[in-house]
MIMILUM-786975 format. One record per residue (C-alpha): x, y, z; residue in three letters. Coordinates in pm, whole numbers, plus 32768, in hexadecimal, padded with zeros to 4 digits. Layout:
XYZAla ...
! end
This chain:
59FB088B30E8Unk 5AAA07F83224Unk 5C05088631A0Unk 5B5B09E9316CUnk 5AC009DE32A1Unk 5C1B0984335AUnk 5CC80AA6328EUnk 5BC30BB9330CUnk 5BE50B3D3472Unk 5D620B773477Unk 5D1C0CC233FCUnk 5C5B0D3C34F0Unk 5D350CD13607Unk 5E2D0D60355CUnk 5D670EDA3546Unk 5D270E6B36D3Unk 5EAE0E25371DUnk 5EF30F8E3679Unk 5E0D1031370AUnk 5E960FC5386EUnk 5FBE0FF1383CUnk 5FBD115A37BFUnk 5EB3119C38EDUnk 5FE1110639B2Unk 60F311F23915Unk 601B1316395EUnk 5FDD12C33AC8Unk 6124128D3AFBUnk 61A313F13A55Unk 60CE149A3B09Unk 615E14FC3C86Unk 60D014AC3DA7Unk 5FE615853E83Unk 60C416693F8FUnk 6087161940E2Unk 6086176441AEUnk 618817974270Unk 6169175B4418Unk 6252185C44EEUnk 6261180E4680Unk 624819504727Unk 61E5196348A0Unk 610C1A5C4969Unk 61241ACA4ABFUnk 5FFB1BAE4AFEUnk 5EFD1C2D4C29Unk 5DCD1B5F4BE9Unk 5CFE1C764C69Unk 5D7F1D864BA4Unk 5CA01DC64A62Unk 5DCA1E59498EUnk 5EA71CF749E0Unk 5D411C41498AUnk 5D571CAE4833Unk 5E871C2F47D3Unk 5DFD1AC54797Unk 5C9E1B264722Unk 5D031C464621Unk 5E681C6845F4Unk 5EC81AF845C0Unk 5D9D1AAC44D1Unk 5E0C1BF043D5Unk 5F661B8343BDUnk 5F151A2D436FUnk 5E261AAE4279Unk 5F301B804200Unk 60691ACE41CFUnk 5FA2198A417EUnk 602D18D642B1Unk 5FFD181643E8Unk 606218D34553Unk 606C17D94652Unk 6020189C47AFUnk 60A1182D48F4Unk 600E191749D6Unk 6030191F4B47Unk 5FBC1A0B4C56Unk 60CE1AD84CE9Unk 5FCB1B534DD8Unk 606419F84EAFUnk 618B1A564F85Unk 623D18EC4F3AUnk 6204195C4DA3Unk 62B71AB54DEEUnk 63AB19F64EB1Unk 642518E74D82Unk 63FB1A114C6CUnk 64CC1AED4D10Unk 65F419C04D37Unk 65B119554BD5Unk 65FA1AC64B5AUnk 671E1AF04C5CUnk 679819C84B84Unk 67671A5E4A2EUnk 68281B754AA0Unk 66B41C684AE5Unk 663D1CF34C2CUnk 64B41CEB4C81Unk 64521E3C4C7EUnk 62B31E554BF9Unk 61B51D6C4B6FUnk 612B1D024A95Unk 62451C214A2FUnk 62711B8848C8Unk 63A31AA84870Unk 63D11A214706Unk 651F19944658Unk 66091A9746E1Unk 65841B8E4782Unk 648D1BE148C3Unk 63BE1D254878Unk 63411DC749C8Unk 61FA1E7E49EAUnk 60FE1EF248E5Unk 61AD1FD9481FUnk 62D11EF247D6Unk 62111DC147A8Unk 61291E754690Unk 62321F3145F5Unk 63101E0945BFUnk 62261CBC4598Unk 61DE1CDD4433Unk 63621D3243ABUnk 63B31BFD4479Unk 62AB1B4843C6Unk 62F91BBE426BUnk 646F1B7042B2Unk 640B19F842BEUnk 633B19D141B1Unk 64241A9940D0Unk 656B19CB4131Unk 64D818C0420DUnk 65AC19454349Unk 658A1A554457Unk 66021B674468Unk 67661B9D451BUnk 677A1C0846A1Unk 672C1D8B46CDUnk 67B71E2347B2Unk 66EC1E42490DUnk 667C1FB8490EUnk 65B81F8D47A4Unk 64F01E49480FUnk 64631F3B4964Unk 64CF207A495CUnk 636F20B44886Unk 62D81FE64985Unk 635820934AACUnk 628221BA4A3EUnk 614020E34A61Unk 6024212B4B43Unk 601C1FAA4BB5Unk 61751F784C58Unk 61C11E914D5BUnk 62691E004EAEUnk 63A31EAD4E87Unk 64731D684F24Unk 65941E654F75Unk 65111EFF5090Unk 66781FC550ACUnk 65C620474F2DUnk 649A20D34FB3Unk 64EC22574FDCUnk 643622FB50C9Unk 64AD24685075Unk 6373250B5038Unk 640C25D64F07Unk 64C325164DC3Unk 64C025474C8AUnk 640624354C1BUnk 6267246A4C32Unk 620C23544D36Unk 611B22B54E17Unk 616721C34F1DUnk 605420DE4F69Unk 6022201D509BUnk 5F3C1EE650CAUnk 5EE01D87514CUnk 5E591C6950CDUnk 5CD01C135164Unk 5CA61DCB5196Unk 5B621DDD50FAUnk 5BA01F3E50F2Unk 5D051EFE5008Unk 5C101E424EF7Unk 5B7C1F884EC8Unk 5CA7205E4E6DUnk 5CE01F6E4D61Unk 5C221FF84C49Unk 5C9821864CF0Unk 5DF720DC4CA5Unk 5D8F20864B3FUnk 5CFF21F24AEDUnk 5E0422A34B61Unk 5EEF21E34A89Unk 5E05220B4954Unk 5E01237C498EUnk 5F6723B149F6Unk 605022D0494EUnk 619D235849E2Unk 611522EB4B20Unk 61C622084C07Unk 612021724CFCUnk 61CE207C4DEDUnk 61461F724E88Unk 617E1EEB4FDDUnk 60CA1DB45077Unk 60EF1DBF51F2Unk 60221C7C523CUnk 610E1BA3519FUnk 622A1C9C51D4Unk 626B1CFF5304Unk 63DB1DAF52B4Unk 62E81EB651EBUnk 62381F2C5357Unk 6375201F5392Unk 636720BA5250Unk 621F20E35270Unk 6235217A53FAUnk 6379225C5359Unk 62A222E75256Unk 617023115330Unk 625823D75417Unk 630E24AD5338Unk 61A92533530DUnk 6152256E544AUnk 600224245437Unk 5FAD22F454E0Unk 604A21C55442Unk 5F0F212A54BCUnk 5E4C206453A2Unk 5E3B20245248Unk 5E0E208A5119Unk 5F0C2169512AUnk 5F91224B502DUnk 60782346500DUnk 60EE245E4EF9Unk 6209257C4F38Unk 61B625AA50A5Unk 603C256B50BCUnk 5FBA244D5150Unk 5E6C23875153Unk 5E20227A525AUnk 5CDF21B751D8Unk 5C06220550B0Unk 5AE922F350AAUnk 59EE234F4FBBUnk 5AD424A34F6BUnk 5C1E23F04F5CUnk 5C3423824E11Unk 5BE124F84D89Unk 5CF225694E84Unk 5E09246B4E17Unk 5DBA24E24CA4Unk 5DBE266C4D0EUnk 5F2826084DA0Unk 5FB025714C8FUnk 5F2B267E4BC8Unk 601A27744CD5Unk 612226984CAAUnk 612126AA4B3BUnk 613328294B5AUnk 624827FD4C47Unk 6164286A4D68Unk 617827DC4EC2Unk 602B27934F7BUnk 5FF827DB512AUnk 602E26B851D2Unk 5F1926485250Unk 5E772521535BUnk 5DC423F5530BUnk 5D2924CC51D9Unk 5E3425AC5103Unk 5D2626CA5099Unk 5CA827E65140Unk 5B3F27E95074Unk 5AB826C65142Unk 598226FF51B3Unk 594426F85328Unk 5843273F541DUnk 58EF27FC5583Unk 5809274F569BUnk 586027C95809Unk 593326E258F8Unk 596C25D757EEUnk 5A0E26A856FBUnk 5A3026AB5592Unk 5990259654B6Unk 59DA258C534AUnk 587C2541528DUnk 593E241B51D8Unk 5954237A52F6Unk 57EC233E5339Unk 57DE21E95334Unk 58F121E65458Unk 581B22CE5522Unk 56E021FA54E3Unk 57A320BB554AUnk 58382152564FUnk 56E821DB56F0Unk 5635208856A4Unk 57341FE2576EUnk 574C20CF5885Unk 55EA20CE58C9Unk 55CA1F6C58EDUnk 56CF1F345980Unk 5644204C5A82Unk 555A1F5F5AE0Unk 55FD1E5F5B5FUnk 556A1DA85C84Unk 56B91D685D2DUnk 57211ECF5D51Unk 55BA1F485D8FUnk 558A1E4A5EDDUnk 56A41EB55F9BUnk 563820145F41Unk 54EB20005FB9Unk 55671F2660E3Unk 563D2072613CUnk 551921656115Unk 543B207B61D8Unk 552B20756315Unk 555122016303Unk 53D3224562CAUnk 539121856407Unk 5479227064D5Unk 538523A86458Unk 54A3248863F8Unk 54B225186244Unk 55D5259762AEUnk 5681243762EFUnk 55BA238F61E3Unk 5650246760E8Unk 578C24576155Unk 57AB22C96161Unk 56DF22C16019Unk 57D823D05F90Unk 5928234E5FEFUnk 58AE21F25F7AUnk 5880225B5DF4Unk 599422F25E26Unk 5A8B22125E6AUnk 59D821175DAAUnk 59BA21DE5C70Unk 5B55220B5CA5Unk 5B9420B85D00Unk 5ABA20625BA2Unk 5B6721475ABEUnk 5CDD20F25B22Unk 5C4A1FA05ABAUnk 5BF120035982Unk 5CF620C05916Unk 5DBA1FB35998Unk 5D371E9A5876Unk 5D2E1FC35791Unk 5EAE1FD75774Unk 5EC31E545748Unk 5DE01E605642Unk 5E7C1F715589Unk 5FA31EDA55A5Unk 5F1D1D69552BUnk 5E7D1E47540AUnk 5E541D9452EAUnk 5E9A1C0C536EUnk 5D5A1B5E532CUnk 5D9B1A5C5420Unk 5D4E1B79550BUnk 5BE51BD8547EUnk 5B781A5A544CUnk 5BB71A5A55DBUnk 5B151B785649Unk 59F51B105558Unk 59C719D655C2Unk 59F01A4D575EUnk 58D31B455712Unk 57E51A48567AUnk 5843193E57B0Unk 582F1A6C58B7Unk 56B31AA95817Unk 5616196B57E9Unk 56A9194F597EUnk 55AE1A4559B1Unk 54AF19FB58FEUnk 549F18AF5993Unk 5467197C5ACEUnk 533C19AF5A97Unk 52D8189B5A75Unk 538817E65B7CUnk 541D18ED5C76Unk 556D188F5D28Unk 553E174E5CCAUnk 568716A75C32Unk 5790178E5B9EUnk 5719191E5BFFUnk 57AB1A535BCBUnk 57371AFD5D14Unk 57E21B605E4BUnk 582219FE5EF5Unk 571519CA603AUnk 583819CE6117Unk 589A1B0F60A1Unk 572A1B8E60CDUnk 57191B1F621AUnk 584B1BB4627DUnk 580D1D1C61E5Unk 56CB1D1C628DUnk 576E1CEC63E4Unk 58CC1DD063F7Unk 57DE1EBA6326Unk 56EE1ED5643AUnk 57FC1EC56557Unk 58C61FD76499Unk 57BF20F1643BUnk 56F020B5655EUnk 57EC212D6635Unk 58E822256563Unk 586623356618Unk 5983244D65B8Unk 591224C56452Unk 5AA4249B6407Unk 5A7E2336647DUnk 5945230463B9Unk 59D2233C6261Unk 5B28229B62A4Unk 5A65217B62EDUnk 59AD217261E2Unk 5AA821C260D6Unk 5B672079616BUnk 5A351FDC615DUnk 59D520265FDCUnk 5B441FD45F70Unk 5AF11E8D5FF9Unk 59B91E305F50Unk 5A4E1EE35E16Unk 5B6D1DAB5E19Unk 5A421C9F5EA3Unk 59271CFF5D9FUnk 5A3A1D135C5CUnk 59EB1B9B5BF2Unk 58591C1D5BF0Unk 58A61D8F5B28Unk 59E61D285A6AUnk 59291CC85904Unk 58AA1E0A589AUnk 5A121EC458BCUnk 5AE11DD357F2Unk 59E01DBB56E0Unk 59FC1F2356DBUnk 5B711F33570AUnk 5BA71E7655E7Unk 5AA71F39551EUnk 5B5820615551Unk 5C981FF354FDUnk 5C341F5353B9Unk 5BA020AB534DUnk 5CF62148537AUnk 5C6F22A6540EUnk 5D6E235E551BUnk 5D88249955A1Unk 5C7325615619Unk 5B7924805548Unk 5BE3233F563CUnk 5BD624305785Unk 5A7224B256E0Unk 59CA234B56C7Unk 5AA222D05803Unk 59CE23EE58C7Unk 58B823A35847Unk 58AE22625883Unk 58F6228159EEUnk 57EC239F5A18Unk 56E022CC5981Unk 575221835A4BUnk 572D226E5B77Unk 55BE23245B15Unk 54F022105B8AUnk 55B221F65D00Unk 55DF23505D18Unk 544E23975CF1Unk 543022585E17Unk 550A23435EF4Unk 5444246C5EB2Unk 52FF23BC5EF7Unk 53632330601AUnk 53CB246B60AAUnk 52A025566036Unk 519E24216098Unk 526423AF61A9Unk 51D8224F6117Unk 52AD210560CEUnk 529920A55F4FUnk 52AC1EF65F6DUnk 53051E1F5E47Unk 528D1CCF5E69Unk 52C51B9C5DD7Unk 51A51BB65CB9Unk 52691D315C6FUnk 53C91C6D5C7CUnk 533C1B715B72Unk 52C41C515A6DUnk 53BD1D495A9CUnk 54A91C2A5A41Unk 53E21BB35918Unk 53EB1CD45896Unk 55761CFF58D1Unk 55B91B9E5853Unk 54EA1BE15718Unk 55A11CF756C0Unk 56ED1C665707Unk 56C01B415646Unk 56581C1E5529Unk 57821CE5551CUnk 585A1BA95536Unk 57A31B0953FBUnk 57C11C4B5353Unk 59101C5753BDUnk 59841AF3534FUnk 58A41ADA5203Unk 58831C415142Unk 59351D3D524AUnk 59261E195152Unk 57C61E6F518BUnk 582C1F3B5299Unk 58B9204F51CCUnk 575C20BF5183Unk 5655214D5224Unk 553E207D5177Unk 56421F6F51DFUnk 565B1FBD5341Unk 54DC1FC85351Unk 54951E9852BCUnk 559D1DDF53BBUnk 54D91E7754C1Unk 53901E845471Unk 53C01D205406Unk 542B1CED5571Unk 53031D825638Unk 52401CD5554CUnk 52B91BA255A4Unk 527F1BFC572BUnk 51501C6A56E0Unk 50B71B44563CUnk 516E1A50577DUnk 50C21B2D5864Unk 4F471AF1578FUnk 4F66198A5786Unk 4FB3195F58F6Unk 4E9A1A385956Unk 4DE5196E587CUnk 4E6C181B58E8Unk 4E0B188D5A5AUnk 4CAD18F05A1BUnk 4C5C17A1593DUnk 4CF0170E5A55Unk 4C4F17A95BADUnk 4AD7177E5AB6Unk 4B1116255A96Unk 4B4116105C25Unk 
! end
């Protein structure tokens, strides 16, 4: 029994032994599992264009699915002038010049904008997994000439490149913008229809911000066509131009490429490029175009507070005051005449003045932080006012300065007793406090300056709001003259007027600087521009409530 026992134990590890070894030999016969295949490629693309977004979240995933392979992306922003910079020396090294983006280099080649890119990705990708290398170097013109046709071209680098003959051959649009123009994030997704709906587009891209050599091409093209070179967005087609980007100008850029396409020529044409704008014809100020409502409602907002400032409005009434006392309407109007004015002059070559430094800092957004963050300092200035008049850091005409007006002022029109006299005296006398007051009145025009030079409108549409600005600003002095002179009857603003008057300023300015720095976009609307201000009187209004209520709690307690 033992020896049987041994004999069917050897057996069955001998069936075991087999059977391992055969499961051995058939492991080993069959191959191993292919690993897919990883191919380096990288992407330079704008971050905030939607077409360049879908190249890692829909185009890479279906070739990998595919071909069965890997793609490892290296993607970078070319939106960053130091990225332009080293992509444009790498390709001056592989023998390519920089000429549109989106970018794509892989093995051999560099494929330039959309077109090229989709029409050459997968052959490049089926030449490696077929042989395992790249394909050979093509020559330049087939890895962009398909690009160059693309809606989403770039920062031409060669500015000596950048034709500005209004006429070629070629269908084009040349595209001006800055980096931090709220306004230029908007023409993005106009950029991506039109080169949806009009592949043989080519749209050229020029970044001033970051690229200052761009701002004469831009001022050469703006002048061949007879507009402003004055803000951005910009765009241009044949020899129309748009400066800025209205509710209409996407429909008008697509009606011109449509002309173009028929080998038509469109009427040049300022700040707008189409003669269908709507518009409103209001007397004195001009033309408005109904697109720009959101302008006019700024600009009026502005103007009216700013109408009311308490600097302006004390030497006024100080004026009036001296001529009511003398008995005469004939002198009171005169002074009170003369003095808006000269003022009103002395304010608008001001303003025009930081206009044409803003338009020509378009774009920087070192520019708009600053002006943002002086409005919201210039505001909560005057708030605090309120609170704690002249006390500490004010924005008022210095006592000194009071004290002073209030004597020549009294020594001056008291005895100018020639009518000739009078007036010269007191035109000399409101340049003056024009110069002296400019520290108390100065917020309100550069936070309108710069508005209107971010918007990008020129030509009559600037002179339209400009006016009307200045007429407003004007309205509330100009019905203090003619009261004075019908009631004979010196209008005082006190120091309780002065204090609200510059709560309510300082509100409104520190909205518009928030606004401004945060979402300046907001702007662009009119439920946005009455949210910004309605937000602002609110915010006076409810100051103004507590104090009253703080004083009464206080004075019933006494």
């Amino acid at each position: 029994m033992p020896g049987l026992r041994t004999e069917h134990s050897i057996s069955i590890r001998l069936i075991l032994l087999l059977l391992f070894a055969g499961t051995a030999l058939h492991l080993a016969a069959e191959p191993p599992a292919p690993q897919p295949i990883t191919i380096p490629l990288r992407y330079f693309g704008d971050i905030s264009c939607d077409h360049c977004d879908t190249f890692e979240s829909a185009v890479v995933p279906d070739l990998e699915e595919r071909f069965a392979i890997d793609l490892d992306v290296e993607a970078a922003d070319i939106m960053r002038a130091d990225v332009r910079r080293a992509l444009a020396d790498e390709l001056a090294e592989m023998g390519y010049r920089f000429t549109i983006f989106p970018v794509l280099i892989i093995g051999n080649n560099v494929y330039q904008g959309h077109s090229a890119i989709e029409r050459n990705l997968a052959p490049e990708i089926a030449a490696v997994v077929e042989t395992g290398e790249f394909r050979g170097r093509i020559a330049e013109e087939g890895t962009s000439r398909a690009g160059a046709t693309d809606a989403q071209a770039t920062d031409a680098p060669d500015v000596a490149g950048a034709s500005t003959t209004p006429f070629s051959d070629e269908l084009v649009l040349h595209y001006f913008w800055a980096i931090g123009c709220p306004v230029c994030d908007r023409a993005v997704p106009v950029l991506d229809e039109l080169q949806t709906r009009f592949p043989e587009l080519t749209i050229r891209r020029y970044e001033l911000s970051e690229n200052r050599e761009y701002l004469p091409v831009f001022r050469s093209m703006a002048a061949e066509r007879g507009v402003a070179a004055s803000g951005v967005p910009a765009f241009f087609i044949g020899d129309t131009a748009w400066i800025g980007l209205r509710p209409d100008t996407p429909q008008q850029l697509a009606e011109a490429v449509e002309r173009g396409r028929a080998g038509l020529t469109g009427s040049g044409s300022e700040g707008g490029g189409a003669a269908h704008t709507a518009s409103i014809e209001l007397p004195l100020f001009g033309t408005i175009t109904l697109a720009n409502a959101p302008a006019v409602a700024v600009t009026g907002a502005i103007a009216l507070v700013d109408g009311f400032n308490p600097c302006s409005l004390w030497v006024l009434t100080f004026l009036i005051g001296l001529m009511v006392r003398t008995g005469s309407r004939r002198r009171t109007l005169a002074v009170g005449a003369v003095f808006l004015v000269v003022t009103a002059a002395v304010y608008g070559l001001f303003i025009l003045g930081l206009f044409q430094v803003f338009a020509a800092a378009t774009g920087i957004l070192a520019v708009r932080i600053v002006v943002a963050v002086m409005a919201v300092s210039m505001g909560l200035i005057n708030m605090k006012d309120y609170f704690a008049f002249k006390v500490g850091f004010s924005l008022t005409i210095p006592e000194r300065f009071q004290t002073l007006i209030a004597r020549h002022g009294r020594t001056v029109f008291e005895k100018s007793g020639s009518p000739l006299l009078l007036v010269g005296a007191t035109a000399l006398f409101a340049l003056g406090i024009s110069v002296v007051e400019l520290p108390c009145t100065a917020g309100f025009p550069v936070i309108w300056s710069q508005y209107m030079a971010a918007t990008g409108l020129t030509g009559s549409s600037f002179w339209a709001l400009f006016t009307l600005y200045l007429a407003i600003y004007l309205a509330d002095e100009l019905i203090i003259v003619v009261g004075a002179v019908i009631l004979m009857k010196r209008v005082q603003i006190r120091e309780a007027h002065g204090r609200v008057l510059k709560l309510i300023g300082g509100s409104v300015m520190v909205a518009l600087g928030l606004a401004y720095l945060f979402a300046p976009e907001v702007t662009q609307s009119m439920t946005g521009v009455a949210l910004v201000f309605a937000s602002a009187i609110g915010m006076a209004a409810l100051i103004l409530l507590a104090s009253r209520l703080h004083t009464a709690l206080s004075e019933a307690r006494s």
